[in-house]
N, C-alpha and C positions, 0 to 999 in steps of 0.2 A: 452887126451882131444879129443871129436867127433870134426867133423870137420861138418860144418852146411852149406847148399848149400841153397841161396837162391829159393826163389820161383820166376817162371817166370812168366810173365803178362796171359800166359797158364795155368798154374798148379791155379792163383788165378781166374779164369773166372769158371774153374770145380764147383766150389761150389755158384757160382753167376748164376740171372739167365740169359736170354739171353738179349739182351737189347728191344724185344716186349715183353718178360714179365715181364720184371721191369718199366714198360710205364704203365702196366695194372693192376699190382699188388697194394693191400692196401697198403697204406702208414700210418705213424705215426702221429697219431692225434694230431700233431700240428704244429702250424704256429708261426713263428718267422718274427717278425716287429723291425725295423731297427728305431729306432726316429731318424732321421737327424744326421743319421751316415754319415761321409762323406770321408773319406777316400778309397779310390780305394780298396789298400789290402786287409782291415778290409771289406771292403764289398763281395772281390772277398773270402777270409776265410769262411765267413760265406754260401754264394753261396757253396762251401767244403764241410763244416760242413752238409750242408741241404741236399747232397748228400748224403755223409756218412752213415746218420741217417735215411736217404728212408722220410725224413717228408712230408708232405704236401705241405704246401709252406713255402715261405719266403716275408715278404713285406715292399718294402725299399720308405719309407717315408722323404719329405721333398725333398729340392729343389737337384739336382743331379748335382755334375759338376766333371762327372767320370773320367777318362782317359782311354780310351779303350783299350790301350796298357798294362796300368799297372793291368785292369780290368780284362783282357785274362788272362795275367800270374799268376795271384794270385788266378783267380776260374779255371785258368788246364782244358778250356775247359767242365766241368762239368754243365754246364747252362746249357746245352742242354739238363740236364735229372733232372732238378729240377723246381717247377712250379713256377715263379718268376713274380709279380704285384707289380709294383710301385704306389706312391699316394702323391699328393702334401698335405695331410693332418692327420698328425699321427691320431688324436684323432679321427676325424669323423671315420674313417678307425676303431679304436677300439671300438670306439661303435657299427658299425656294427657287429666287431665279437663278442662281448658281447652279443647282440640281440640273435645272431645264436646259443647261448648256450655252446659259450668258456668262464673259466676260465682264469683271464689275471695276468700273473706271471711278475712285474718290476723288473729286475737286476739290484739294487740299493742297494747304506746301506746308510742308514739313522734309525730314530727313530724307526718304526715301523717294521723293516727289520726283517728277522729271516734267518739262517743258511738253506742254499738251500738243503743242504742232509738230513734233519730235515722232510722237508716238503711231505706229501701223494700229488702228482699232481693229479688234477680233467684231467679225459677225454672227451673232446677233449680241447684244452690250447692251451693259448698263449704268447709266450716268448718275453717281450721286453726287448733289448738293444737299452742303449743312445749314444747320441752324444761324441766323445773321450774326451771333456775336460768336455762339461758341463754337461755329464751325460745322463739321463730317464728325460725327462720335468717334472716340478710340474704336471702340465696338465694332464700328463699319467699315472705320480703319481696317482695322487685325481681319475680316474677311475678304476684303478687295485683293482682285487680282494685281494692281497697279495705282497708286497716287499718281495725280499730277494737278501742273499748277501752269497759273499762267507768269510770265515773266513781269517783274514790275518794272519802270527804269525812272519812276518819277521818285518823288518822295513819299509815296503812299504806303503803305502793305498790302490793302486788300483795297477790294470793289464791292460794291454792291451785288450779292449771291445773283440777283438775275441779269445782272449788267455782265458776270463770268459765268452765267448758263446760255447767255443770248450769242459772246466769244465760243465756249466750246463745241455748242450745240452745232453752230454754225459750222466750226470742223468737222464733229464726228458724220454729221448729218451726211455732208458732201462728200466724206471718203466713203461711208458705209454704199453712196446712192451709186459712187461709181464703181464698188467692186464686185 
């Protein structure tokens, strides 16, 4: 059996670019809007995820009662290289980007929902996730272009909002980058 040497925080920058030109560089045509998400972690993952994926932004709606502490440790410092607007009101917030000529994708299941890997994403898009218990609002619902969800097959219903932002992301990210 080879024996496997990790990579060091070195050997992984070689292939990254420097941190002015990833300040400068185009980013992934899309913005992910938070409905009155409210948990620290789940916010600080997603801040993550928006790195990760080079998107746009990210835009966290609804009233905020963070914890800074738990906010740091969960987004690792990575705020600093993701464009991040807050908004006391999801839906005005998505009719603006609506206007601007996004596509607006609800991570819900419900009736109209369709299988997220299913779906061609329109570019430029925009990803909502809901609040941990009660979801995507009707609200945000009735504006979106498109519900979808991700398929269960266990006994569950749902995941963890960033554990199905970190699944869709992952898709839209990689269809947006190749087309």
């Amino acid at each position: 059996m080879q024996s496997r040497m990790q990579m060091t925080k070195e050997d992984l920058r070689k292939s990254k670019p420097s941190r002015e030109e990833y300040l400068s560089q185009p980013k992934t045509p899309l913005i992910l809007v938070l409905d009155n998400v409210t948990n620290s972690y789940n916010i600080g993952s997603f801040i993550r995820l928006a790195d990760a994926f080079a998107i746009e932004k990210i835009i966290i709606c609804g009233e905020l009662t963070i914890s800074d502490k738990k906010f740091k440790k969960a987004s690792r410092n990575e705020a600093k290289w993701v464009c991040i607007e807050y908004s006391n009101d999801t839906i005005s917030t998505l009719n603006v980007l609506k206007e601007q000529g996004n596509t607006i994708y609800s991570v819900e299941l419900c009736q109209e929902s369709v299988d997220y890997s299913e779906v061609d994403y329109a570019s430029p898009c925009v990803l909502v996730f809901g609040n941990e218990r009660k979801g995507v609002s009707e609200a945000a619902l009735q504006i979106s272009d498109q519900h979808i969800h991700i398929p269960m097959f266990g006994m569950g219903n749902s995941l963890n909002v960033s554990t199905a932002g970190a699944i869709v992301l992952a898709k839209v990210a990689n269809h947006l980058r190749k087309a």
